[in-house]
Every structure is written in C-alpha cells, then in structure tokens.
N, C-alpha and C positions, 0 to 999 in steps of 0.2 A: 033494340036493334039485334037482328040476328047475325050470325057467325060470319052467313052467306056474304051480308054488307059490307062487313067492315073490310079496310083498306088492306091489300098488300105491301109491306113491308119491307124494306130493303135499309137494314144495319150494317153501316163501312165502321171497323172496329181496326182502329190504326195497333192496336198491341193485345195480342191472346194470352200472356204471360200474367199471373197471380199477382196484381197490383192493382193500386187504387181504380184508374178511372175504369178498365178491362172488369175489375171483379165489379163496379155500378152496374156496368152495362149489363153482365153477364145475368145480376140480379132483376135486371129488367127485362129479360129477353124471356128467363125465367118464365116470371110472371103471364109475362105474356102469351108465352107456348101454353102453358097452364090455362088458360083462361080464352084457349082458340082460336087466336090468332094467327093468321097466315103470315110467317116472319120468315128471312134468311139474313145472312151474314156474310160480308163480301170481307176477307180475313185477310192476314199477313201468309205467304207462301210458306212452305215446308224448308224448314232450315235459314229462316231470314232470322237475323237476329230479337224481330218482336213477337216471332211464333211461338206458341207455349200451349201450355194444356187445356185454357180453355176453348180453344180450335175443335178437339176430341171431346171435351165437355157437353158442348154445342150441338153436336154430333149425335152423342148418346141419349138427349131429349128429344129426336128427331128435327132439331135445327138445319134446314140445307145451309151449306157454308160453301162459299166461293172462293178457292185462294189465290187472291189477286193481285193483293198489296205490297209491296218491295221500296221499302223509305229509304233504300239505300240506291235507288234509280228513278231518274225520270220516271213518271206517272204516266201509263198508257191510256192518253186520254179518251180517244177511241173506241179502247176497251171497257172502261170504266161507262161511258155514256150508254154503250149498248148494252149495258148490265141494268140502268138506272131505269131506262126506257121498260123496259120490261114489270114494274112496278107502279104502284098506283103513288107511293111515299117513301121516301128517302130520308131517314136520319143518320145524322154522322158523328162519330164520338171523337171529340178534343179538336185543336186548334190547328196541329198539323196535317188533319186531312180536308185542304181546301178543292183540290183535285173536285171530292164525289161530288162538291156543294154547286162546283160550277158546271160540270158535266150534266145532274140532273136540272139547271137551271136553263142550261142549251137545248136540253130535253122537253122542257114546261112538265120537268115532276116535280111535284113541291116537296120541300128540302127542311128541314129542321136540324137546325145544328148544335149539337150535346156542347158543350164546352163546360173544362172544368179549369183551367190554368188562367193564374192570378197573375202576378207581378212579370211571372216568368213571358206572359204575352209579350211586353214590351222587346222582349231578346229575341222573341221568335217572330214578331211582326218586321223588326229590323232588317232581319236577317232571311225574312221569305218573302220577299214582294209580293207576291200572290193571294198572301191571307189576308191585308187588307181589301181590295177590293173586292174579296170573296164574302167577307161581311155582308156586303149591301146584297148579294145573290139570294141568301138565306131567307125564306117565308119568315123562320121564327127561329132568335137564337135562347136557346133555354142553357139559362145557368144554375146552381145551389143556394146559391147567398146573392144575397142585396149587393154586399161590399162589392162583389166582382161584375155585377152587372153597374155596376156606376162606372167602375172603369173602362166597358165596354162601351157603353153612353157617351164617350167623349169622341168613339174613333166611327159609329156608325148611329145612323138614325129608324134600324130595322127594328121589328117589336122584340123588345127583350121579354123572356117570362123566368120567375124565379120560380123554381120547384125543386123543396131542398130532396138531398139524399132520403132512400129509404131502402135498407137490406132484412131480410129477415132477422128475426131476432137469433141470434151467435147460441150453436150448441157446440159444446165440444168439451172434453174429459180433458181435467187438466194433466199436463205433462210431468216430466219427472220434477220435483220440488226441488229444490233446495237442500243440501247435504243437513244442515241446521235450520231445520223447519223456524225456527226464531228467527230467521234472516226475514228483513222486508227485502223483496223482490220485483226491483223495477228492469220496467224492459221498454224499450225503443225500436221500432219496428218499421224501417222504410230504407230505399235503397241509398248503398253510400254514395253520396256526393254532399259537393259542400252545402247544396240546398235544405237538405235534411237536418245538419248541424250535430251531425255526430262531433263535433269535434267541440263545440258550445259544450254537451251534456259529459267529453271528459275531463274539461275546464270545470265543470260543474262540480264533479266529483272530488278533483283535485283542491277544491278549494272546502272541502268537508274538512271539520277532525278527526282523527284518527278513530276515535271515540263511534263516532256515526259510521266510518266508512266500513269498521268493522261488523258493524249491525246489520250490513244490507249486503245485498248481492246486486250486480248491474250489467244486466243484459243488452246486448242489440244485434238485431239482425237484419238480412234484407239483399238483394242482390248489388254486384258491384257491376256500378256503373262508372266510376271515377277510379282507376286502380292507384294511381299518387297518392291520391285522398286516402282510399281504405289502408294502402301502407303506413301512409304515416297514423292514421289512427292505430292498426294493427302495431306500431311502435311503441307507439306511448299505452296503450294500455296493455301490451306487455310486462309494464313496470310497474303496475297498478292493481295490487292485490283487489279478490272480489270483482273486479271486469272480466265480461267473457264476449267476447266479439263472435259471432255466429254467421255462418254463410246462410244463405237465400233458403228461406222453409217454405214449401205448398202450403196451400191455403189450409189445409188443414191441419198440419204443422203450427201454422201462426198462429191459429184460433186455441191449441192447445197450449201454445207458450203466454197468451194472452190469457188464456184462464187460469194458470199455474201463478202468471204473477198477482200481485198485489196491488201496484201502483203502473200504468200507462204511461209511456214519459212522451213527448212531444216537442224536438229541439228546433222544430224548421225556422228557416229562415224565412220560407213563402211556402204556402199552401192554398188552396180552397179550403175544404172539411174533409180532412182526412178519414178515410173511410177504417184506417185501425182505429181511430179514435168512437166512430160509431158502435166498433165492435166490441169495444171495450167498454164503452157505457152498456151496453144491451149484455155484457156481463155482470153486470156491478161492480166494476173497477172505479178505483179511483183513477182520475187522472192530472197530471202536472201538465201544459202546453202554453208555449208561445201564444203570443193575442197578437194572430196572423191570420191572413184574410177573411172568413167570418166566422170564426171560433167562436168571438164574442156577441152573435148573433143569437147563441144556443146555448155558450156557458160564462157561466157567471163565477169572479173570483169564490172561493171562500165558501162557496154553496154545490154545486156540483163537480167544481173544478179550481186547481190553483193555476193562475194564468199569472203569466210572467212576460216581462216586454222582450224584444227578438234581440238575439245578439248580448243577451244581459245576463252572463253565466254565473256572475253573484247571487242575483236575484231568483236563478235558478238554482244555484245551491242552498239557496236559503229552502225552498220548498221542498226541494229533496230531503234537508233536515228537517224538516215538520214534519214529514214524513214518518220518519224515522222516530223521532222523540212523540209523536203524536197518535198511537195507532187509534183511537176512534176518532179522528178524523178520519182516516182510509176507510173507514163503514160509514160515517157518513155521508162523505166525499162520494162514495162507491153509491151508496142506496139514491140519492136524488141524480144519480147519471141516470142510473137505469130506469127512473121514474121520467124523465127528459124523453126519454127514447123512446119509451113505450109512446107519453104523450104527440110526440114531435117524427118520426123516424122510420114508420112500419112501411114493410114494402108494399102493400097493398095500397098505401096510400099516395104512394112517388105511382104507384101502376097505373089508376084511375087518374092522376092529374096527368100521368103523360099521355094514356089512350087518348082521352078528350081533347090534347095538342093533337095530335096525328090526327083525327076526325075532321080538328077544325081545318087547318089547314088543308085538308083532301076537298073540304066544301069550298072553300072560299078559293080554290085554283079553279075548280068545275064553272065559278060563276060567269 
C-alpha cells in the first residue's frame, strides 16, 4: 500500500502532559509520523490545566495539532464535528473524550476509541452520562489487556480489540545515585492521589526493620493532583528517614530516576499497565507492583516481577525486604523483565497492529 492510500488521521488527545496514557499515545503518533502517515492532533488548549509539553513535542515532528479541548467546559460540539468531518479516521484516546466519538459518528467517520481506564471507568461512567451510550458509537474499542476488555464486555456489545502497549525500548543516563551507592534504590512513579497508593508504599516502609529501612532509599514522584493526599503523605514521610518525596519530573527526568534506581515499585490501587512499569522492564529493573488490572497478564510472581495483592502493605513490605536482604534477585528479577519486553512490548509492534485497525475500519465504513 502506498503512502498516497493510507487513511487520514485525526488524534483527540484529552491530556498533552508527560503521563501514562498521553506518553502511549505520543509513542504512537511517533511511529506513525515515522512511517508516513498523514496524522493530526485535535489537543488540550494553551493554559488548560491538561496542556503540557507534549502539545510542542508533537509539533517539532511536524504533527499539525489543533487546540481544541477544554475539560473544564462544555464540549463545542459543532466545533469538534467539523474537525472530524475533515478526515478519513478518527481515534480518541481514554474514556473521557466521548464528545469526538459521537461527533465523528454524526459525521459517518469511522471512530476507534483508545481506552485505557480500569476500575476507575465505573466512577467516570456514573458520573458522565454520556460515555455510556458513546460506547455503542465507536467502529472499534481497542484496549491493552484482556482483564479490561471483559469489563467493557458487560457495558457494550461493539468490537473490542486487545493490543497491548508498546514504547520504544527506554534510553536514558542514570541520574544522581544515591549518597551510599550500598543503598537499594526504590522508586514510585505516578501522580499523587490515593489511586496510585502512595500512602500503601509508606505503610510499607513503616512496617520494615530498622535494620532494612536503613539499607535502602525510597523515592517517589509524580504530579499532584490530590493536594490533601500529597500533604498528608508529605507529613508522614517527613518522619521517615531515607523517603524523599519528589515533585512532577519530564519524561526525561523519569526515564533518568528509573535508570538510577534499582528496584520499580508499584502501589496502585487500579491501573491498566502502567506505562513506568514498561519502562522499567525495557531497563532491566526489577520491579515490586500490585496484581491490578492486567499486570498479571505479562508478570509473573517470583519470575520477572514480585506482585503483591492491592491494598496489602504487609505483603508489600515483605517484598521490599527481599528486596533488600536479596540483591540477586533484583538481577534476576531485572534480566527476565527486560527479556518480557523485548519479547511482548516493542513499539513497532502496538504500530503495525494499530495501523491495520485504522485500515480496517476505513474499509469497512466505505462498504
């Protein structure tokens, strides 16, 4: 197929800031500018609170980007449809932009809807009337994992397709070590709220011996998005020798504290598949995470990964001390991640199963 054929493109990217589902997308867009394709980006406006750098990222690969999106106001529908209309295909990334899905559906563009939110759907279908019957709008809803397409399974009868994450494989110099290069070096990477379970991984610690806690260092960073939450964590581990609570780092900031540390920690309450956990395999980190929504589709206790049940800070203190008492495990732990990744994870390979969505669905609206 030549370059000429293939479909125009139109990505609604509900958040341009350095986080999970944004940095997927980003990595797909990527790809795909790379590879010829006729893409744009309909983005969050300039100074809305989901604006952020990938907006300028987007920008500097010759991505057009449209700043259209403002989640903190009605959705100009109008405006949105006559964007849609202008494209051959329409994908939309995560749950709360039901807006483009139904817009390009009024249009007869065929629509594919990125989704990546687990459990948390339930809070947000509640609370948006909208997104459920936007469901049924959708040509095709593509998820990461199985586990989250089952729970979509129950609310619509559209074609689901699984096609897990895939980012480049993670370069990046690690950052400043550890004053006591002896120190294991765990680190937590996601924004505070209580979803994330910062406050699980300082139960966690708390409940170490003195013995261990001395041995390690205990990072986490990530933007705030709950300011209660981050105080009162910023409280207690003010008390708490060896924690260092760290504000919001660019993506290349993260990539360097991920390579500096040792051990990945992972306290959510809900997730998909965390894309620092990707990041962190395709380093050869070890990593410690909750067995939340399809973690355990890709890692396996005891073998790439020590997985611990959600909400259970003993159980994760216990594996922080293995941690600790255990280093070749973290070389073990560490070497069959980044074999998982390479196997499971390349971005070349999320690109080609997704081009092939967007194809099909461009043929099968034409019939």
């Amino acid at each position: 197929m030549t370059t000429q054929s293939r479909a125009r493109v139109l990505f609604f990217a509900h958040e341009t800031t350095w986080s999970g589902a944004p940095i997927q997308l980003f990595h797909l867009l990527s790809w795909l500018k790379r590879k010829g394709w006729e893409i744009a980006v309909a983005a969050p406006k300039p100074n809305t609170a989901e604006s952020g750098p990938i907006s300028g990222e987007l920008q500097r690969i010759g991505v057009e980007v449209f700043p259209v999106i403002d989640l903190s106001a009605p959705p100009d529908l109008a405006e949105l449809g006559a964007l849609c209309a202008r494209f051959d295909v329409v994908v939309v990334n995560t749950l709360v932009m039901w807006a483009p899905i139904r817009e390009a559906n009024e249009q007869g563009v065929p629509a594919i809807w990125y989704i990546h939110e687990s459990l948390v759907a339930h809070h947000l279908i509640t609370h948006i009337p909208e997104i459920k019957p936007a469901l049924g709008l959708a040509d095709i809803l593509v998820m990461p994992t199985r586990r989250t397409a089952q729970l979509y399974a129950t609310w619509t009868d559209r074609p689901i397709e699984v096609v897990p994450y895939g980012i480049p494989s993670a370069k990046a110099t690690p950052g400043k070590p550890a004053k006591d290069s002896e120190l294991i070096r765990f680190l937590l990477l996601g924004t505070y709220e209580p979803r994330k379970g910062q406050d699980l991984y300082l139960q966690a610690i708390d409940q170490l011996s003195t013995t261990a806690k001395s041995r390690a260092v205990f990072q986490m960073a990530g933007r705030i998005l709950d300011r209660p939450f981050y105080e009162r964590l910023a409280q207690q581990a003010g008390q708490m020798p060896n924690v260092e609570l760290r504000d919001a780092l660019d993506h290349s900031k993260a990539l360097e504290a991920s390579a500096a540390a040792d051990v990945l920690v992972c306290a959510s309450r809900d997730e998909t598949m965390p894309i620092a956990i990707l990041e962190a395999m395709s380093l050869g980190k070890a990593i410690i995470t909750t067995n939340v929504g399809g973690v355990e589709e890709w890692l396996n206790d005891g073998v790439n990964a020590l997985l611990v049940p959600a909400e259970d800070s003993l159980a994760l203190a216990e594996a922080l001390r293995r941690c600790v008492d255990e280093p070749g495990l973290i070389a073990s732990l560490g070497g069959n991640a980044r074999r998982t990744f390479s196997e499971n994870f390349s971005i070349d390979r999320l690109g080609e199963r997704f081009s092939a969505l967007i194809e099909r669905v461009r043929k099968e609206k034409a019939r």
